[in-house]
C-alpha positions as CSV (number, residue, x, y, z in Angstrom):
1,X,10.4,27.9,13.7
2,X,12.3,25.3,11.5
3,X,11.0,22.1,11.6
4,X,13.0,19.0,12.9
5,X,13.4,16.4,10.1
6,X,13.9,12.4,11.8
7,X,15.1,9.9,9.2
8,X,14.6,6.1,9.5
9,X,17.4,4.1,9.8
10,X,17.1,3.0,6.4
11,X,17.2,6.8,5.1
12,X,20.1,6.9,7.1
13,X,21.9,3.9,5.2
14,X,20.8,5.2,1.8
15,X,22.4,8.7,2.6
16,X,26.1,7.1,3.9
17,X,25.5,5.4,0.7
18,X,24.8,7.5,-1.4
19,X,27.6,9.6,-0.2
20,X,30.3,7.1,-2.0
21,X,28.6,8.0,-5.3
22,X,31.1,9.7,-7.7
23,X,29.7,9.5,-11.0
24,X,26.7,10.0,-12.7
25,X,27.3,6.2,-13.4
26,X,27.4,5.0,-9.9
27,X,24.1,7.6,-9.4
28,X,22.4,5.7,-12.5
29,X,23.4,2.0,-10.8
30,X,22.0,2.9,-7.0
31,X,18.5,3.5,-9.5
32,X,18.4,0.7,-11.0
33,X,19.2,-1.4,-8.1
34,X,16.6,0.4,-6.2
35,X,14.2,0.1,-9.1
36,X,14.7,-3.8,-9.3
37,X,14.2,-4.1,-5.4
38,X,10.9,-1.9,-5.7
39,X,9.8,-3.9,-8.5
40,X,10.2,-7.2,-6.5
41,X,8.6,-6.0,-3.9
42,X,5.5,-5.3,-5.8
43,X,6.1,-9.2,-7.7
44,X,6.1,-10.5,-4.3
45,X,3.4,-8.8,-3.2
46,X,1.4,-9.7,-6.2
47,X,1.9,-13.2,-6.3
48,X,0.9,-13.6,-2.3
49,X,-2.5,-11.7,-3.1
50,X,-2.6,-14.2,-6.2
51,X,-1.9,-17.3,-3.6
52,X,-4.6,-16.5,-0.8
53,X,-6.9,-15.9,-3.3
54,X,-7.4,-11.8,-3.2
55,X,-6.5,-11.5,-6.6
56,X,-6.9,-13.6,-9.3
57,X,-7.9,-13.6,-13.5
58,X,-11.6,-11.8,-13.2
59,X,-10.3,-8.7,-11.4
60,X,-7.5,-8.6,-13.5
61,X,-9.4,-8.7,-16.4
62,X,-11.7,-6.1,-14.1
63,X,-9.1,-3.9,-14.0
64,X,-7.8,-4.0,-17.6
65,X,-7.8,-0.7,-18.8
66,X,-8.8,1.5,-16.0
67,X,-7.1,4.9,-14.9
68,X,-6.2,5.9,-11.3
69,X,-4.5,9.0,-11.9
70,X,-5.5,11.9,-10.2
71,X,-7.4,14.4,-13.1
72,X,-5.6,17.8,-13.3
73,X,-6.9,20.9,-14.6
């Protein structure tokens, strides 16, 4: 049996958007727009954690050179 696949309506945007695409240049715009509204996200996100206090110079300096990837084999 073939599995039913719901999008959200913001799936739904991005695809009738995407469809207008034409050119590898349009394609190489849509990521960096989408990589500067991810990236804001995470400034945003970052400087709220930095304002109520969950984040701050020691656990950056904590965190300095540690490694969260997943070991493969």
């Amino acid at each position: 049996m073939m599995e039913t696949i719901t999008f959200s309506p913001a799936q739904v945007h991005v695809l009738n958007l995407m469809s207008h695409i034409k050119s590898d240049s349009g394609l190489e715009q849509l990521r960096e727009q989408l990589a500067a509204f991810y990236a804001k996200m995470v400034d945003d996100e970052m400087d709220a954690l930095w304002e109520n206090g969950e984040f701050d110079e020691k656990r950056m300096k904590e965190l300095r050179g540690s490694h969260f990837r997943t070991p493969y084999k």
